[in-house]
N, C-alpha and C positions, 0 to 999 in steps of 0.2 A: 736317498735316491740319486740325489746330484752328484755323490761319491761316487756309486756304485758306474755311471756317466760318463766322469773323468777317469776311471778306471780302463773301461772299454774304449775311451779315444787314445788314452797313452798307450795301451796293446798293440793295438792298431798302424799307429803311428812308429811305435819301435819294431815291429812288424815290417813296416815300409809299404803295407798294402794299402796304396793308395786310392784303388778302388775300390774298395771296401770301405773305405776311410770317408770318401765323398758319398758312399749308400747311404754310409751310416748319418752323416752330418745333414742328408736330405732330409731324411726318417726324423732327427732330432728336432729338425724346420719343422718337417709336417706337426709333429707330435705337440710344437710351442702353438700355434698356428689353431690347431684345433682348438687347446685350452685355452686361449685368448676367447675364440668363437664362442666355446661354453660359457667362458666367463660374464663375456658380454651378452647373451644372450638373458642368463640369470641374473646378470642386472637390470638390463632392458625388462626382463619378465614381473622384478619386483617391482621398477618405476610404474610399469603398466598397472601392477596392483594397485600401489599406493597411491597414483593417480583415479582409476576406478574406486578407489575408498572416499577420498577425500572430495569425489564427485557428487557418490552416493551421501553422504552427509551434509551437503550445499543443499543438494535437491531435499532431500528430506526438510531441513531448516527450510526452504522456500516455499515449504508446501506447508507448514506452519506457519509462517507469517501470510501467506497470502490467505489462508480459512481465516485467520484471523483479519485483517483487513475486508473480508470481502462480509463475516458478520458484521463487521463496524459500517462498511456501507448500506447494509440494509439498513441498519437501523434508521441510518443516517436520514435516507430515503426516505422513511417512516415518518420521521421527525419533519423530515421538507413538506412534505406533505398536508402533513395537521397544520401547519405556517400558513401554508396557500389556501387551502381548505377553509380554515378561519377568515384568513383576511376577504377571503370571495362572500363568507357570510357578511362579514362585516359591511362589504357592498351591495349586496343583494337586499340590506336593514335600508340602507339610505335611498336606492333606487324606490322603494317598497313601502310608503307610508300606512298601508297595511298591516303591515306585517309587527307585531308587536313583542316587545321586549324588558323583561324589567333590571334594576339594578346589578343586581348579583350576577346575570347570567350574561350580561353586556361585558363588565369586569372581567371572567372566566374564558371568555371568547379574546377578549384585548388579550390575556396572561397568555394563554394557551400558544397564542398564533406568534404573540412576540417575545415572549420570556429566553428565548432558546437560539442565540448566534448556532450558524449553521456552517463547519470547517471538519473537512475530513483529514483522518489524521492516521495515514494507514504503518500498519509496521513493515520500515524499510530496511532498519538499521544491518541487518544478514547483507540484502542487496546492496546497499550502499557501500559496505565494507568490503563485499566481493569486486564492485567496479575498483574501487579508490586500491586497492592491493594489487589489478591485476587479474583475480581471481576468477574472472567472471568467464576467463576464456580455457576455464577448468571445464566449463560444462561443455560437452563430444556435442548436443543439438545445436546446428547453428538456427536454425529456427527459433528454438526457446530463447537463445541470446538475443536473437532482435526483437524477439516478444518482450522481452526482460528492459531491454535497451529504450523500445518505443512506451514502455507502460511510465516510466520515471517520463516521459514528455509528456503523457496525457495529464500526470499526478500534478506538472505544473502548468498547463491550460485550466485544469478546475480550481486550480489554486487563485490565478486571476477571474476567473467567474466567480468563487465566493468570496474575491472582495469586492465585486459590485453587490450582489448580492445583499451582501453585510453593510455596504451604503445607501441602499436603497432599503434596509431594517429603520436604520440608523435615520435614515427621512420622514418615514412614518413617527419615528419615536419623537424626532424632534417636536414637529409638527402637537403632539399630544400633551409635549410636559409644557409647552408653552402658556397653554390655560385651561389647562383639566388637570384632573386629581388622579397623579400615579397611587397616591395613600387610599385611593376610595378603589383601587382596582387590588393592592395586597391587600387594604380591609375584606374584603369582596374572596378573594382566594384563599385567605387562611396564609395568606402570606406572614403579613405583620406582626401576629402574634406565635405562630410557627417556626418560618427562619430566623424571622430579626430580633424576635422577644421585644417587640413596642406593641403599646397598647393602641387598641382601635378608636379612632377617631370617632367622636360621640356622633358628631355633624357636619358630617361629607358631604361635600359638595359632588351632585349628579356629572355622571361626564355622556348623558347622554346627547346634548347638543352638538356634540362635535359629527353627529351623524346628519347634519347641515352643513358641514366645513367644506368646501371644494376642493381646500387643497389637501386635507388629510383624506380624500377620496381619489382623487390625484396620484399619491404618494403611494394608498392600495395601489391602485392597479398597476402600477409600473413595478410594484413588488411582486406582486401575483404575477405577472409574465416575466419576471426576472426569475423568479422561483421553479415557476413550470419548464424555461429554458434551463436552468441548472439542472431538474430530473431528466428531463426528454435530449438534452443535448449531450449532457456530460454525466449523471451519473447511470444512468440506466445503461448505456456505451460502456461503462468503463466496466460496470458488474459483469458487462457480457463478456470484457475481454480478460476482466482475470477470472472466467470461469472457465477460458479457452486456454489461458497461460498455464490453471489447474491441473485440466486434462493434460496438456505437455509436460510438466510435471511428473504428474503418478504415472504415468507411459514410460518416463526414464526412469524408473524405482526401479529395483531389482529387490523384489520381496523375497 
């Protein structure tokens, strides 16, 4: 083609027609000019794709780690819950000299409410990777991206709420092994001889007095409201807002 080009300008030119000469050399402009256009255009059209691909595959991966993250927080909830729930019976025993209770089921109630540190631990690693690359400004919703942006601030406000939380666990607990029998509460749940493989103690000492202690009553209740603030402030908010991050999500799928 580029032969055939040079052929027609040297004609041309040995010709002496210089009008023709300058039609043609426009015509030659025009004709680069366009192909340039095409060219870039079908590349622009690919970036466009490969960019909407590698879009569609963020979002997709975000829409798997946050279902998964937001089962983890029910659970979580779940779990917070039985904690408080227990610990308020526990206070509701001491207020209540009525109200009666025997060994086994005192033990079950201490296990239940405190066996279980409460830390969520949701899967970030897509999102984390897409900040720290750059990536994150792959995703066309700029809504999603500050949903995205502000949800890693709230992940670490509840992170300093469950370690109060986990210190005011950790107060009740002290409070307990001080002089009561942690062995008469795994005797009592099937702990002892289940997880640990020890044998049960023939002659446990009762740990029901400590439901006269002030200060392990104390130590409830500043847990019980430490606890009900972790659901009601922070995680019961944050289920709402990756149910909202969700919806933005699946809205940018292209099924």
């Amino acid at each position: 083609m580029m032969r055939i080009f040079r052929s027609i300008r040297k004609n041309l030119l040995d010709g002496k027609n210089l009008k023709k000469y300058i039609s043609y050399a426009l015509g030659e402009i025009v004709l680069l000019v366009i192909g340039i256009l095409i060219a870039l255009a079908i590349n622009n059209k690919n970036i466009s794709y490969d960019k909407a691909r590698k879009e569609q595959l963020y979002l997709k991966g975000l829409k798997k780690e946050f279902t998964t993250s937001k089962r983890k927080l029910s659970e979580l909830i779940r779990v917070n819950r039985i904690n408080y729930l227990g610990a308020r019976d526990l206070v509701n025993l001491m207020n209540d000299s009525s109200i009666k209770i025997n060994e086994k089921d005192f033990s079950l109630i201490l296990f239940n409410s405190f066996a279980y540190d409460i830390s969520f631990n949701p899967n970030n690693s897509l999102l984390y990777e897409m900040i720290n690359s750059g990536s994150l400004r792959d995703i066309s919703d700029n809504n999603l991206r500050i949903q995205l942006t502000n949800y890693l601030s709230t992940i670490e406000d509840i992170s300093k709420q469950e370690d109060d939380l986990a210190e005011q666990r950790k107060s009740v607990l002290d409070t307990f092994r001080k002089n009561y029998s942690i062995m008469r509460v795994f005797d009592d749940s099937g702990i002892s001889k289940g997880d640990l493989g020890i044998q049960s103690r023939k002659n446990n000492i009762s740990n029901l007095d400590i439901l006269s202690d002030k200060e392990f009553e104390n130590n409830l209740l500043i847990f019980i409201l430490t606890s009900l603030a972790t659901e009601e402030s922070h995680y019961q908010p944050l289920l709402e807002e990756m149910d909202f991050i969700l919806k933005s999500i699946e809205s940018n799928i292209n099924e």
